[in-house]
N, C-alpha and C positions, 0 to 999 in steps of 0.2 A: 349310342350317344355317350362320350365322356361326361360324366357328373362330377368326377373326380378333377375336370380340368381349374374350373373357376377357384376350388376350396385350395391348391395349389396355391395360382396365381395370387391369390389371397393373402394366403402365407411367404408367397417369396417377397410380396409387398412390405408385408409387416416385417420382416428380417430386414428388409432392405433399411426400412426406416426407423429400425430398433436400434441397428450398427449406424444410421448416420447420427444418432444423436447421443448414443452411448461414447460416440471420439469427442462431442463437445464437454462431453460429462470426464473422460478420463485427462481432455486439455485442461478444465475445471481442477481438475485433481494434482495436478502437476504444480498449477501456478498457487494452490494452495500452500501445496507442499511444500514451495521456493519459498512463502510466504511464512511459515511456522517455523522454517530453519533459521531462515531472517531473526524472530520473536526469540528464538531459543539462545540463539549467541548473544543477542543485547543483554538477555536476561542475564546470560552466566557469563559476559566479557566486559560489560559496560554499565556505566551507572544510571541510564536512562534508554529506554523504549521508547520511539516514537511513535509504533504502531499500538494503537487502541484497543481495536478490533477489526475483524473480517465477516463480509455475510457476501455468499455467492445463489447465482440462482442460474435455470436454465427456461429457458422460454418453452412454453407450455406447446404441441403440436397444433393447437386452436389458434395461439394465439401466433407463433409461425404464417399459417396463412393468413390469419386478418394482416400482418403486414405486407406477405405477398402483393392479397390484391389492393391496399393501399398504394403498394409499388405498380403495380399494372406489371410484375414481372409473369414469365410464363410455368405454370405448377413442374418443376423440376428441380432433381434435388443439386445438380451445376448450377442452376439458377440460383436458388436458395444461399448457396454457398455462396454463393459471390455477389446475391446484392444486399441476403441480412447479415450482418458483419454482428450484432448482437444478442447472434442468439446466446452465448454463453458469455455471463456477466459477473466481476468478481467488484466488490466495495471495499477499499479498506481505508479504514478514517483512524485521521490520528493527528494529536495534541496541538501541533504547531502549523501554519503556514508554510515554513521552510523545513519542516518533515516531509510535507507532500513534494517537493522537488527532491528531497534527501533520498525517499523512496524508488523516485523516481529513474533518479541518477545510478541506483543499485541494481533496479531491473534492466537498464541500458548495458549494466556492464556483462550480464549473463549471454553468454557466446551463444546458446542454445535457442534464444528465442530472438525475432523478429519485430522490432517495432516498427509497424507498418505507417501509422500515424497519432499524430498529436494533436490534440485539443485544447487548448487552454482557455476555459472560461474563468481561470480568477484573472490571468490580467485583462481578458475579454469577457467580461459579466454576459448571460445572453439577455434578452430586453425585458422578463421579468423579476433579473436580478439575481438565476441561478448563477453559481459556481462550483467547479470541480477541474480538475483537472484529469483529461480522456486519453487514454492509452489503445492506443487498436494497437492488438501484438498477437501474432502467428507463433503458435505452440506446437512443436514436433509429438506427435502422437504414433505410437508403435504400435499399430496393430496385427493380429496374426498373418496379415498375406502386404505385409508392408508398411511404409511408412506416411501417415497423410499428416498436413498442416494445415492447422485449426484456428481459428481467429478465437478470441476472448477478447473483449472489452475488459478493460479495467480503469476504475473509478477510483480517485486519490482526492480526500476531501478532509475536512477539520471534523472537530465533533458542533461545532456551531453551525458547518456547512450543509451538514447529514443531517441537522435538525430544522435547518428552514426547509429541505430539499423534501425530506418525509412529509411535513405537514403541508404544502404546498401540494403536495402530490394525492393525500387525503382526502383535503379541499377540493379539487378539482378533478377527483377521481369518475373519470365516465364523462365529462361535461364537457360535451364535443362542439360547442360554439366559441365562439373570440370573447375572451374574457372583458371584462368592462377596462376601459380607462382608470377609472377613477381606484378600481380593484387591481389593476396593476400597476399602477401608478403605488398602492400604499404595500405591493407585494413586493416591490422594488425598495422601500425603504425599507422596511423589513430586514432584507438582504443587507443592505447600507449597517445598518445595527447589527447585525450578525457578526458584518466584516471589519466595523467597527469594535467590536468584543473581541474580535481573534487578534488584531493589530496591536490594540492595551494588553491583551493576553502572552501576547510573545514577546512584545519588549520588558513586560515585567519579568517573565521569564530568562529574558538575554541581559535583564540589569542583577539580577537575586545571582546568574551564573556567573557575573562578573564581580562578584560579591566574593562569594566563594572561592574565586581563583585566587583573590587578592589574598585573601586570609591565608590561602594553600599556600601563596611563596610566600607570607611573613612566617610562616608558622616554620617554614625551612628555612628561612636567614636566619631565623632566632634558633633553631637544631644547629646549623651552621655555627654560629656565634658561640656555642657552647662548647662544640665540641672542638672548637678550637681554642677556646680558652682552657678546657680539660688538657689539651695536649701540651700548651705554654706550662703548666703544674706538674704537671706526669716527671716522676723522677724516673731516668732512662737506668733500663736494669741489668746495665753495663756496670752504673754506678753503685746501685745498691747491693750487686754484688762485692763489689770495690769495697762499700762502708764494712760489710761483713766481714769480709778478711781481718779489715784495722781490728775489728772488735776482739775477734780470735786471736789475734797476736798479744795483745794487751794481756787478756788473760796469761 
């Protein structure tokens, strides 16, 4: 009798499932990396970063299957792949409203990745008031015996948004029945308030910027003005060569 067969099949198992979740960890890795390149140019080209912060995560192999059979899908890892779209999830929040479409529009322009679909819960709140806006995007992953494409979720939210979304999620962490009316009904204004602070927060922002612009061109009409009035005074040193001569002659 082989003893040695099962402890195998064992290990060809767990290799199996080491490498399928180690491509969402190294798609993780990548869209990071696109993401810190992003942080690094703002820093050293521009005078404003919209990105905050980042916090990425990969779904736990426990909790992979509670969604499974959530889904009624069949335990396969074809399966897996194509009906949980989140197992590999990246966050990154930042300052403004129109940073998260700004961000947005900068991961659309990278030729390498796939944006598979879009979610928008800020202009579509969902009914207890969350908002983010949801990226499902297909990540090229090089691995040793080829090339596979990797979904990662990614999440584009404010720092007001990240802050109802955590405690919300606190609150009702584990509590698997229909929230009360009257509790979501006040988790909803919540939201309302939140979206309300971001809205005050960004046109204060877009009025203080337009502030500044205004100063930036007086401050150069008035360089302007100057140095055009220096040039009207400037004796040309044609002439002042000119005066020299007279002076030498005299003598």
């Amino acid at each position: 009798m082989n003893t040695n067969y099962p402890m195998e099949q064992f290990k060809m198992f767990k290799n199996t499932i080491t490498r399928f979740l180690m491509a969402y960890k190294f798609a993780l890795d990548e869209m990071e990396t696109k993401i810190e390149i992003l942080k690094e140019e703002f820093h050293l080209l521009h005078d404003y970063n919209p990105i905050e912060h980042t916090k990425s995560r990969l779904k736990s192999p426990e909790s992979i299957m509670n969604k499974v059979m959530r889904k009624g899908c069949d335990l396969s890892l074809d399966n897996i792949r194509n009906n949980i779209k989140d197992i590999a999830g990246l966050r990154i929040t930042c300052s403004f409203i129109s940073d998260i479409y700004r961000i947005s529009d900068m991961l659309h322009q990278h030729h390498d990745l796939r944006i598979v679909e879009v979610k928008d819960y800020i202009k579509d709140p969902k009914p207890n008031g969350y908002q983010s806006l949801h990226l499902l995007i297909e990540v090229p992953v090089y691995m040793s015996n080829g090339l596979e494409r990797i979904f990662v979720e990614v999440q584009i939210r404010t720092i007001a948004m990240d802050f109802w979304a955590s405690l919300e999620h606190k609150i009702f962490y584990k509590y698997n029945e229909a929230v009360p009316l009257h509790l979501l009904q006040e988790l909803k204004s919540a939201a309302e308030s939140a979206n309300a602070l971001d809205r005050q927060m960004e046109r204060l922002h877009r009025e203080i910027s337009e502030i500044k612009e205004a100063h930036a061109e007086a401050e150069n009409e008035q360089l302007k003005r100057i140095m055009i009035s220096n040039q009207q005074f400037q004796i040309p040193a044609a002439l002042l060569e000119l005066i020299g001569d007279v002076g030498d002659e005299k003598k």
